[in-house]
C-alpha positions in Angstrom: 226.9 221.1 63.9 223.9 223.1 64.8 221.1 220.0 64.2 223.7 217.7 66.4 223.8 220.0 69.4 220.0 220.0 69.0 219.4 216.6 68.6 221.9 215.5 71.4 220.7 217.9 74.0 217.1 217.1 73.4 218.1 213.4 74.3 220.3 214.8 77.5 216.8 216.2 78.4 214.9 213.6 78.0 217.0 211.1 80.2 218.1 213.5 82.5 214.0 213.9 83.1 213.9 210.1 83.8 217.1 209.8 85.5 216.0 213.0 87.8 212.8 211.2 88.9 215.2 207.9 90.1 217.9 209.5 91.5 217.0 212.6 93.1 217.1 212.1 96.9 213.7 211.0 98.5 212.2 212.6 101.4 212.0 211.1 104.8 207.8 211.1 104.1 208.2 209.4 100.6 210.6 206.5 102.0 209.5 203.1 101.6 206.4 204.3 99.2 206.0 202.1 95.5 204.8 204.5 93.3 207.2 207.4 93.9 209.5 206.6 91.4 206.4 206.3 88.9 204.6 209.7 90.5 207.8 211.6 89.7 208.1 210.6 86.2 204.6 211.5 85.7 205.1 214.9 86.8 207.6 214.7 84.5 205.6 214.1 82.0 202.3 216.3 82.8 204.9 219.9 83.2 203.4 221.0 80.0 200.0 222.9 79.5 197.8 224.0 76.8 196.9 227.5 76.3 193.0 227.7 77.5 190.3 230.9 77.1 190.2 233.5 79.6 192.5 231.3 82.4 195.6 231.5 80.3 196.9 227.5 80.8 196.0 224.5 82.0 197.4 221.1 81.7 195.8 219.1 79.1 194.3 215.1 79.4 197.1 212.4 81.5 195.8 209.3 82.7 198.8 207.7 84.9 198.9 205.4 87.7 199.3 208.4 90.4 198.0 211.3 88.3 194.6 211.5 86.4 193.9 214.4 84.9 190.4 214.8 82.9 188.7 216.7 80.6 188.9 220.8 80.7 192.4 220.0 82.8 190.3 218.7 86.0 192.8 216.7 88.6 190.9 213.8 90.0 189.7 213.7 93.4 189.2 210.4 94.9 186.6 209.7 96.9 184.3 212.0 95.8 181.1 211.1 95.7 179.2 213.1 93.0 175.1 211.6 93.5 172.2 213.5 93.3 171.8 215.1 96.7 175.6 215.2 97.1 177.1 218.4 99.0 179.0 220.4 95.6 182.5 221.3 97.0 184.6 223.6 94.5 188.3 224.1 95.3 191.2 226.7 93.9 194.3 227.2 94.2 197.8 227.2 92.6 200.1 223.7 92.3 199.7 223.0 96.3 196.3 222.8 95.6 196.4 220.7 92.7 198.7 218.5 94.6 202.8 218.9 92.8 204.5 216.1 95.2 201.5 214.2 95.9 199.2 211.2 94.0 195.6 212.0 93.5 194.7 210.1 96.7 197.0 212.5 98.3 196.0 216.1 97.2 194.2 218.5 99.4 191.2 217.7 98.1 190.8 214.5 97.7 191.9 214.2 101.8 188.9 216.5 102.0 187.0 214.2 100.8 187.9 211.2 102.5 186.9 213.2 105.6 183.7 214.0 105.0 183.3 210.3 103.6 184.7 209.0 106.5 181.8 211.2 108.8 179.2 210.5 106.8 178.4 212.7 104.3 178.0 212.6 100.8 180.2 215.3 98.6 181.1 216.0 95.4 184.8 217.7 96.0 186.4 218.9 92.8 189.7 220.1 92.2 189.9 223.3 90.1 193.3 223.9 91.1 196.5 224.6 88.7 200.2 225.3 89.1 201.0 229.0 89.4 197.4 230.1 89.4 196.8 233.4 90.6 193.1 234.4 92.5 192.3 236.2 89.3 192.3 233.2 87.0 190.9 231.1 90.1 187.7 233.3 90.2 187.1 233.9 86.2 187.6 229.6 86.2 184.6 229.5 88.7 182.7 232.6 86.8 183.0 229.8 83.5 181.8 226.9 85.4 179.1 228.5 86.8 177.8 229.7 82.9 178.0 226.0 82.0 175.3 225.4 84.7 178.1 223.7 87.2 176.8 225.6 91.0 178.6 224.5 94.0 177.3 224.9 97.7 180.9 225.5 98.8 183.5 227.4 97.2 187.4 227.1 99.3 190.2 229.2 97.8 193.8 228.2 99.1 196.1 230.5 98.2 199.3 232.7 99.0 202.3 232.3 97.8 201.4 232.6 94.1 199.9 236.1 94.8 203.6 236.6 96.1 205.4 235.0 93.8 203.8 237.2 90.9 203.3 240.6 92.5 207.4 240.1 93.2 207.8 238.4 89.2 206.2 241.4 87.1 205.8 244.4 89.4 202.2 244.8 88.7 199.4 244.9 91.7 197.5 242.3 89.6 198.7 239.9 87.1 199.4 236.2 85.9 202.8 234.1 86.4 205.2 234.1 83.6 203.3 237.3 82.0 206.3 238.6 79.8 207.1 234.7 78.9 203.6 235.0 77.3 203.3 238.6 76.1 206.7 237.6 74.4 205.1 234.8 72.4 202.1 236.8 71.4 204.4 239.8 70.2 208.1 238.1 68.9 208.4 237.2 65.0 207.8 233.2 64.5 211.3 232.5 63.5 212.4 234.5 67.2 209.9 231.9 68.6 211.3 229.2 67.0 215.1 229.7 68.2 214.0 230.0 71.7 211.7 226.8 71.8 214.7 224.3 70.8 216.8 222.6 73.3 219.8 224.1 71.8 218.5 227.3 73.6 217.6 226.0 76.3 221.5 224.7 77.0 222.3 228.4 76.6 220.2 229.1 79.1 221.1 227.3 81.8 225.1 227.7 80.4 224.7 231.7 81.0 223.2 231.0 84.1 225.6 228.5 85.4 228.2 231.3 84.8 226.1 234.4 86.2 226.2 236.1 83.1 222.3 235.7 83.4 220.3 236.6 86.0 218.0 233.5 87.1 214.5 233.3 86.6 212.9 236.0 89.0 215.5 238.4 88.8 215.4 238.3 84.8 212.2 239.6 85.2 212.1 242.0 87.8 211.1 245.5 86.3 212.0 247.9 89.0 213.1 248.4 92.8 210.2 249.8 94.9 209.6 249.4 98.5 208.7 247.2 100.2 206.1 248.4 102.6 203.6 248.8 100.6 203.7 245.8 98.5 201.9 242.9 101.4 198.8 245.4 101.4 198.8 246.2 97.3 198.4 242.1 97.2 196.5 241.7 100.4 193.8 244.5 98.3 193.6 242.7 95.5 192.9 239.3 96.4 189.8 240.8 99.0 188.5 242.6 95.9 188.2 239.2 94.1 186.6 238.1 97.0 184.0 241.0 97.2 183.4 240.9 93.9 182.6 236.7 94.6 180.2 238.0 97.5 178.3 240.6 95.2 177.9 238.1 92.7 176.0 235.8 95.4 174.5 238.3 97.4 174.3 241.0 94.7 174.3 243.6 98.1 177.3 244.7 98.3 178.3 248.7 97.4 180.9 249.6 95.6 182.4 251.6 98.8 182.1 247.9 100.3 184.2 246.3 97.4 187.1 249.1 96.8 187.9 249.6 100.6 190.1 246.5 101.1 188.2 245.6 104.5 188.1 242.0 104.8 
């Protein structure tokens, strides 16, 4: 009984995937557009990362019609133009960055590009940006790519809501998305890890759910009340100390009174 609830709700998955991508109700800006029946099911298809040094995840290799994603977990960015002489453009962020809802030609940066293209100038716009990314992991991706010899002339962080998102998911003034999801896989016994990988537990999931005998996603996680006030400046703080520590690394001039006093 066991292996036939598994193996039929791992098929109820996987069509109700492809059937989501056809039937879900399309936007007013996606009406009349080809390839967004195709764009979904590659989304689809690239929700699933690979556990990477230092950054945590990012999503492996896809080459699609609407999505490219190359080596290292790099989305594409079309229309950059990456000469000799070209202006080095570095961009991170979290998935609005990296461009969930959008083709490549679509994505922040790749319209970034196709303005300064469109001027006149030659750049090299690259997309370092990754779903649920926090500033932390944002600034230790560009601290990597910078020891591999890869120097931009322009760094641009967009981000926000994941700095939210987090601060509000774990309770901590400075941590990752989905950190006890993690921390659970690193401590748990492998047969623990097992049960909770299959589809069979998965049903449960969203069973308990359905019946609010579960709390849903945030809320499972939520460690504590505290209030509120103080929580906007506590993530406000630590994304300017990423920054500071970004300008010290550049300018190597700033003090250590400069870096821990939160001014902008």
């Amino acid at each position: 009984m066991a292996v036939s609830i598994e193996i039929t709700y791992y098929l109820v998955l996987n069509v109700s995937g492809r059937l989501q991508a056809r039937l879900k109700p399309t936007p007013a800006q996606y009406q009349g557009r080809e390839w967004v029946y195709a764009l979904r099911w590659e989304e689809v298809a690239t929700n699933r990362y690979d556990y990477q040094p230092y950054v945590v995840w990012r999503r492996p290799p896809y080459a699609g019609k609407n999505i490219f994603i190359g080596e290292g977990g790099i989305q594409r960015t079309t229309q950059a133009n990456c000469g000799n002489g070209s202006l080095r453009i570095f961009m991170f962020g979290g998935s609005a960055l990296w461009g969930s809802g959008s083709p490549d030609w679509g994505t922040i940066p790749s319209q970034l590009a196709k303005v300064l293209a469109d001027s006149g100038y030659s750049a090299c716009v690259k997309n370092y940006g990754e779903s649920a990314w926090v500033g932390t992991q944002e600034v230790v991706q560009l601290v990597m790519a910078l020891k591999k010899g890869e120097v931009p002339d322009l760094v641009i962080f967009y981000d926000g809501w994941n700095e939210i998102s987090s601060r509000y998911q774990t309770g901590l003034p400075d941590a990752h998305a989905n950190l006890y999801d993690i921390k659970q896989k690193f401590e748990q016994s492998p047969a623990h890890l097992i049960m909770q990988s299959t589809s069979t537990s998965k049903l449960y999931d969203r069973i308990m759910t359905s019946l609010k005998m579960q709390k849903p996603y945030l809320e499972r996680y939520r460690l504590r009340d505290e209030p509120l006030e103080g929580v906007p400046a506590s993530i406000r703080e630590q994304y300017f100390r990423n920054m500071w520590i970004l300008l010290k690394l550049y300018y190597g001039t700033i003090n250590s009174t400069m870096l821990f006093s939160g001014s902008p």
